[in-house]
C-alpha positions in Angstrom: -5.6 -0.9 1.1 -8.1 -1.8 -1.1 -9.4 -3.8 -3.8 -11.4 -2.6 -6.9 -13.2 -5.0 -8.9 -14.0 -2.1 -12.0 -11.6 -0.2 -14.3 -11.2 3.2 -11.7 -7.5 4.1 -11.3 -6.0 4.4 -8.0 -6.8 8.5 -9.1 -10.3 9.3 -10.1 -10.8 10.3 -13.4 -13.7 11.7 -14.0 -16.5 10.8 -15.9 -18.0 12.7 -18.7 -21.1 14.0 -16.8 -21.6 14.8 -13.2 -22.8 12.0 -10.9 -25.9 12.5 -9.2 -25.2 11.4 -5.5 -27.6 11.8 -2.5 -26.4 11.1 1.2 -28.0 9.1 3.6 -26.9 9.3 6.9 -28.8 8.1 11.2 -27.7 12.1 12.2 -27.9 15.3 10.6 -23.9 15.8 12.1 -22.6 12.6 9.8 -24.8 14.0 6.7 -23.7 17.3 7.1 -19.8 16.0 7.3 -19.9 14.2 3.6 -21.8 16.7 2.2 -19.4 19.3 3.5 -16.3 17.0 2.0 -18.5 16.0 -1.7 -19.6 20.1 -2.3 -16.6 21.4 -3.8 -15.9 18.1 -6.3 -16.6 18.7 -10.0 -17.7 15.6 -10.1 -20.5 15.2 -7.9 -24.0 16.3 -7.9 -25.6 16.6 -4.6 -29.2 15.7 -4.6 -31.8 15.5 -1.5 -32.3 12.2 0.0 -35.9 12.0 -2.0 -34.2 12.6 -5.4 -32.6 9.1 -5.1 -33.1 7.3 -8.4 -32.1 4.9 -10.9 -29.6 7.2 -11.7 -28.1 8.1 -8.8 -25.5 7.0 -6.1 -27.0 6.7 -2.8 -24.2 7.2 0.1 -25.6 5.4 3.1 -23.4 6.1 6.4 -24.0 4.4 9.5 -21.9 3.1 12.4 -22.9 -0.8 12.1 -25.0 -2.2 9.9 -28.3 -3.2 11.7 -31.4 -4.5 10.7 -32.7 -0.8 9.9 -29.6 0.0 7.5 -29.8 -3.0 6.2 -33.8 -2.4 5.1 -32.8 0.8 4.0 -30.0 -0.2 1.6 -32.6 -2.9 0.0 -35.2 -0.3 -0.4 -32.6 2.3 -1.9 -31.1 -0.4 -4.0 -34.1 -2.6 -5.1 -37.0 -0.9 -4.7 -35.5 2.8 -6.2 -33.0 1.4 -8.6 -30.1 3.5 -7.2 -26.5 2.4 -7.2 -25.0 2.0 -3.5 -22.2 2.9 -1.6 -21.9 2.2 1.8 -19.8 3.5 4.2 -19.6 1.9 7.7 -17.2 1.0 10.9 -17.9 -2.4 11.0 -19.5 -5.4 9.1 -20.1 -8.8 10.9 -19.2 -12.2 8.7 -22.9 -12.7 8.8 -23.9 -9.4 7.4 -21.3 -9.5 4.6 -22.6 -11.9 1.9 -26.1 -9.8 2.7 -24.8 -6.7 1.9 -23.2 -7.8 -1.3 -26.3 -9.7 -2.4 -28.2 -6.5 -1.7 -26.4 -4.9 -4.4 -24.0 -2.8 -2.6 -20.8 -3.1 -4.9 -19.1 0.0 -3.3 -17.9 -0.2 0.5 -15.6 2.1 2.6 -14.2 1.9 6.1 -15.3 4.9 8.1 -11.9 5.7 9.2 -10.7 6.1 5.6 -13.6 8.0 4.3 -11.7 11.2 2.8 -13.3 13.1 0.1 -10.8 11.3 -2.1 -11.9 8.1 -1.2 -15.4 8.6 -1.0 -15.3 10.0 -4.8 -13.5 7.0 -5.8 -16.5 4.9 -4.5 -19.0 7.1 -5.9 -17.2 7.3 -9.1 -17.2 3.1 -8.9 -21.0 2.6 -7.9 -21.7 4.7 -10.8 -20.2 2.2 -13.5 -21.4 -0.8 -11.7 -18.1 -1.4 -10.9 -17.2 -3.1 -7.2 -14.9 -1.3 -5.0 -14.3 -3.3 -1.3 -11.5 -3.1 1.1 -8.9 -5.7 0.6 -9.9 -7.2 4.1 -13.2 -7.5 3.3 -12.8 -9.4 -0.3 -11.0 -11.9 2.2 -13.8 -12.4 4.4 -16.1 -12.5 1.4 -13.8 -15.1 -0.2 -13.8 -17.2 2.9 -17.4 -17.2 3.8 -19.0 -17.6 0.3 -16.4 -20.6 -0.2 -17.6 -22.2 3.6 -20.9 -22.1 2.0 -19.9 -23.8 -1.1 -18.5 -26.7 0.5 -21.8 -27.2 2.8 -24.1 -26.8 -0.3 -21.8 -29.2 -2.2 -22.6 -32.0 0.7 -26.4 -31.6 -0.7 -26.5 -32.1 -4.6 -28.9 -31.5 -6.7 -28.5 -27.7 -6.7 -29.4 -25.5 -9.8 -25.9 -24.8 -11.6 -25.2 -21.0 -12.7 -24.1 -22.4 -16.3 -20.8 -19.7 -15.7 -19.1 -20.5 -19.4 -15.1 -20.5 -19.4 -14.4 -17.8 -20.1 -17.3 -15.5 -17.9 -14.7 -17.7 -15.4 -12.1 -16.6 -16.5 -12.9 -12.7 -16.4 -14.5 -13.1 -12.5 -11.1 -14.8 -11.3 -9.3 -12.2 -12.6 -12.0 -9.4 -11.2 -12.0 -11.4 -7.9 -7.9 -10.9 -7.6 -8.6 -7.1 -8.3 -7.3 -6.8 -11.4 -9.1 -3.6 -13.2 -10.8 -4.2 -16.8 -7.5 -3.0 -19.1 -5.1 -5.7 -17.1 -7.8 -8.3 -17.6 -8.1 -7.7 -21.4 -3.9 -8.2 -21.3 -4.0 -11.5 -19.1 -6.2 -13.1 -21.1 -5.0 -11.9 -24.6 -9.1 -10.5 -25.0 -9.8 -6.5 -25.9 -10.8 -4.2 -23.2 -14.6 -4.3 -25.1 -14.8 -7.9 -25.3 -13.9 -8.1 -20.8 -17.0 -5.3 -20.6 -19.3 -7.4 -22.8 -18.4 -10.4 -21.0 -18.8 -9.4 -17.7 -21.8 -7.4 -18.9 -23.8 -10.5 -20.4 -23.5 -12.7 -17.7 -24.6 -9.8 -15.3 -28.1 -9.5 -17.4 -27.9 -13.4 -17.4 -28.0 -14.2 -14.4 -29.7 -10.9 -13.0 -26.3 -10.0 -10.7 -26.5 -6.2 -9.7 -22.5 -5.5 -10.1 -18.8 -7.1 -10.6 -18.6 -7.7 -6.4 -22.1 -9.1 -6.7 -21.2 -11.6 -9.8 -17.5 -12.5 -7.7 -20.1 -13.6 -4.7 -22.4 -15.6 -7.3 -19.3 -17.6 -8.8 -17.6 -18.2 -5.7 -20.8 -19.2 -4.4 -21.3 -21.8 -7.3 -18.1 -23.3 -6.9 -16.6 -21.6 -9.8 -13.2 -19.7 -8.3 
């Protein structure tokens, strides 16, 4: 199960131009294997591991996520611009709150990584849009809220300035709830959830929709 914090379907639709993707796997074996299971999709456009870009999804496979993964995904992510998926076996509560602050909006359990659901990531990353296991938003949820109530024993700290409704859209995003059942909970069109969730994204500099959940729940907010 999972949870996506975008406006996917559970079935991928696909976008109006190919998505530039470029795999970045510890062994040539792993690579091989996703490239092998993302060829034949219309939607994807392989690309070497130097091509990554601003405008492309970089697909970063590893078993764990250690202190060299970790560097990489910040250099593929901040230094190159590129949106990121990762897919991994494991994440540690300490590592979680890292990843998602990286930028990483887009995570998948190795053991469920079909073609299928590694296009529905892809296809996620590429609209900014946050796609995590439903275990993992949990985890997230718990830690960032554990945080929240030892920052709130030290006052004083800078406030987000999240107005109502920006609120309103992220606890609805954080409960998984794509953009069009948004727009119909809280009577607001499907442009007017995008532009929300869009300017408090510039606002406040947040990299994606699991990135701005982590910010609010982090400020107290949901």
């Amino acid at each position: 199960m999972r949870s996506s914090f975008g406006t996917a379907a559970p079935g991928t639709a696909e976008p109006e131009s190919r998505i530039p993707v470029a795999v970045h796997a510890s062994d040539p074996i792993t690579r091989e294997g996703a490239l092998s299971q993302l060829r034949q999709h219309p939607v994807i456009d392989l690309r070497e591991e130097t091509e990554t870009g601003p405008d492309t999804v970089a697909l970063l496979i590893s078993e764990t996520l250690d202190e060299a993964a970790l560097s990489r995904l910040r250099r593929l992510v901040r230094s190159e611009g590129a949106r990121a998926v990762l897919v991994v076996s494991m994440i540690r509560e300490t590592e979680l709150l890292d990843v998602i602050e990286c930028g990483v909006g887009a995570i998948v359990w190795r053991h469920e990584a079909t073609a299928h659901r590694l296009v529905q990531a892809v296809v996620a990353a590429s609209r900014g849009d946050g796609d995590l296991p439903a275990d993992l938003l949990g985890r997230l949820i718990s830690q960032v809220g554990s945080l929240h109530r030892t920052a709130s024993s030290h006052p004083g700290a800078p406030s987000s300035g999240l107005a109502p409704r920006e609120v309103d859209v992220l606890r609805l995003v954080a409960e998984g709830l794509d953009t069009g059942e948004i727009a119909s909970k809280l009577s607001y069109s499907e442009r007017t959830v995008k532009n929300v969730m869009h300017g408090l994204t510039t606002r406040l500099h947040l990299r994606n929709r699991a990135h701005a959940v982590a910010h609010a729940l982090r400020e107290g907010y949901i």
